[in-house]
N, C-alpha and C positions, 0 to 999 in steps of 0.2 A: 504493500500500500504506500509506504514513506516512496519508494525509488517511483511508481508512477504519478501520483499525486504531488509526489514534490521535488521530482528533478527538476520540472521546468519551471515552476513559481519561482526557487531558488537561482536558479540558471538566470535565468530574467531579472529577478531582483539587481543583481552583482552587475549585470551590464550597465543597468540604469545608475547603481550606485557607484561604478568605476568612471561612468562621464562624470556625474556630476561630482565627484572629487578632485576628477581632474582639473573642474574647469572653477574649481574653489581652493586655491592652495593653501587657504588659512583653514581651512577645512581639514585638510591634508596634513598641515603643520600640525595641529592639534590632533590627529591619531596619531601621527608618528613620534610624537613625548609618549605616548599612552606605550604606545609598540615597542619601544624605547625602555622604558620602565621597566617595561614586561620581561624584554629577552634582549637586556643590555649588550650582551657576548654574541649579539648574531642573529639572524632570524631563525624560526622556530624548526626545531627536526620532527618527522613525523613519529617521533615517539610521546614527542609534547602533546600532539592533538590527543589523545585517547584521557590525557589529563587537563582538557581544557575546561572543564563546571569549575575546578577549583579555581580560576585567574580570571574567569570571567568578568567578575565583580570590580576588576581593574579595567576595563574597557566602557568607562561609565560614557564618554562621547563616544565611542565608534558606535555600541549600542544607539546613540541619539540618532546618528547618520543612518544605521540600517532604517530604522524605524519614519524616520524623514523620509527616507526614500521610499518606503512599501505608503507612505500617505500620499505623496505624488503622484506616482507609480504604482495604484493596489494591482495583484495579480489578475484579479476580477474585479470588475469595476462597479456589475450590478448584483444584486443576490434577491430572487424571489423565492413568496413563502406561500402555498394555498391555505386559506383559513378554514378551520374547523368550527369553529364556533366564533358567533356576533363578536365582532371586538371594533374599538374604538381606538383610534391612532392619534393623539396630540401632535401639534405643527405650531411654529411660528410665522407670521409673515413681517416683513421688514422692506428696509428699503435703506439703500447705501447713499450716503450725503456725495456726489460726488468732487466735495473742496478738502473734507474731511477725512472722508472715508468710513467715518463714526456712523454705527444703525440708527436709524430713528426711525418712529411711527410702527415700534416693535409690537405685535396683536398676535395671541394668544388664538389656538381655535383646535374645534376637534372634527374629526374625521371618520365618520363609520363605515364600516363593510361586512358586508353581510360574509353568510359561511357561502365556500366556491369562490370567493373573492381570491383576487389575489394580489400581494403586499410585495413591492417590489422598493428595497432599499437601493437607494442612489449613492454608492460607496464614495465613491470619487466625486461626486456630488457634497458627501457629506464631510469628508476630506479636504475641501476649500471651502466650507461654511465660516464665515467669519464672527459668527455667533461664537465657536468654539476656537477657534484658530488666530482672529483678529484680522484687522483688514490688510494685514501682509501676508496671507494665507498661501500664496501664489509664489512666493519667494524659500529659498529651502535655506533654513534655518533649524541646522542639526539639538540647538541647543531648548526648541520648546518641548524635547521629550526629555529633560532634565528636570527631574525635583529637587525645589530648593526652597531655602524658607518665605513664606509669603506666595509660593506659585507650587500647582502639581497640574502637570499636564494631563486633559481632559479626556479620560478615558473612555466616556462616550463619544466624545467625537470621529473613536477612530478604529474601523471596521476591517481593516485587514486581512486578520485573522476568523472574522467573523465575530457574533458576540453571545453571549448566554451559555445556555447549559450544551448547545452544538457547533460550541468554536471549534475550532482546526484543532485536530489532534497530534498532528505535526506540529505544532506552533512552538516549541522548545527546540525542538530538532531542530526546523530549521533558522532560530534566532541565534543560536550556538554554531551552526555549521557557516550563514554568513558572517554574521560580526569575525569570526575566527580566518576569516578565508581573506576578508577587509583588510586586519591588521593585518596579516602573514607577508602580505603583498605589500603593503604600504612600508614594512618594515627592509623589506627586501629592492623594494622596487622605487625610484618617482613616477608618478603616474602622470601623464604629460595627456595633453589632445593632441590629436593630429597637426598637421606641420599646415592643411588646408584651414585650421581655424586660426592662422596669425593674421589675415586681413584686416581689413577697416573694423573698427567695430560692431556697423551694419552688416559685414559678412560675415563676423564671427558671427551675431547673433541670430542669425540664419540658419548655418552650420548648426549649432546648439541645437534650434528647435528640432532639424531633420534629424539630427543623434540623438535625440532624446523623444521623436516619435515613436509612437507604435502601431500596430494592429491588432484588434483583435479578434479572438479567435474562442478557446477553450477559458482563456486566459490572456493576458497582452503579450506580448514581443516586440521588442524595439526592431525596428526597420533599419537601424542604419548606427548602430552604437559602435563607437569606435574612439581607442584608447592608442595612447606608446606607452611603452614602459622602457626604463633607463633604470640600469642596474644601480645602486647605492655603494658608494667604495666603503663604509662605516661598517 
């Protein structure tokens, strides 16, 4: 079940989160003190991995960045539910200042559905809700899946893994197999973008978006993700 169901969510994930590191080197900077910390002497030998639960807890940002990434990037975007019995779904509606950015004219409301109905979460939808996320939601910023005093990032906002008593039963596996595979490589590697995204900054920022498209499918797939890697003399 784990190798069909989560090769390619995982596979996918790592391409999305290897552009977008590339193209954030302060992003980069900050796993590599983590990767650094971790396996001072060298990148990690494959006898490390089988002992990676215990250093986990030491990769508090690369964790931020995977998880940054599957909110930009969910592997599935929609997830429907047939109802069984009368239920009622709460919703807000709103409206974005566009000088501000700040919701206003925020209204409360509910929503029934008979049984046969069917309940279709907007993942990626709910993923840039700036209700949850703030009105930078569009911007990838590794650090709002950091708890800190006065802030815990908002765990319903974010559907990933799915939510309730039938989340992803892979969902350790594969947040231990990415974050692990992030630092490995960042530790080892600089991860650079292609030599085609040094143009104007209108053509990098073009590039980016076609590297950071996808399709999809079962699941998404980036169409065009593409990294360099340059070895690290440390």
């Amino acid at each position: 079940l784990f190798l069909l169901a989560g090769h390619e969510t995982s596979a996918h994930t790592l391409c999305f989160a290897l552009v977008l590191i590339a193209a954030h080197p302060d992003v980069q900077a900050k796993i590599l003190i983590e990767a650094m910390a971790l396996w001072p002497e060298g990148p990690p030998t494959l006898d490390y991995f089988t002992h990676f639960k215990d250093s986990k807890t030491h990769l508090e940002y690369t964790h931020g960045v995977m998880y940054e990434t599957l909110r930009l990037h969910p592997p599935v975007t929609r997830l429907g539910k047939r109802v069984n019995r009368p239920t009622t779904i709460p919703g807000h509606r709103f409206d974005v200042d566009e000088v501000s950015g700040c919701l206003r004219n925020v209204e409360e409301f509910q929503t029934p559905v008979d049984v046969g109905g069917v309940i279709v979460l907007d993942i990626y939808g709910l993923h840039l809700n700036p209700m949850y996320w703030g009105t930078d939601a569009a911007k990838f910023q590794p650090e709002r899946f950091i708890d800190r005093e006065g802030y815990t990032w908002p765990r319903d906002g974010f559907a990933a893994f799915s939510l309730g008593p039938r989340t992803c039963i892979g969902q350790r596996f594969a947040v231990a197999e990415v974050v692990c595979v992030i630092a490995a490589l960042v530790r080892q590697f600089e991860i650079l973008l292609p030599t085609s995204c040094s143009g104007s900054p209108v053509e990098s920022e073009e590039m980016m978006e076609r590297m950071l498209a996808w399709k999809t499918g079962v699941t998404i797939s980036p169409k065009d993700a593409r990294i360099r890697l340059m070895r690290r003399q440390d």
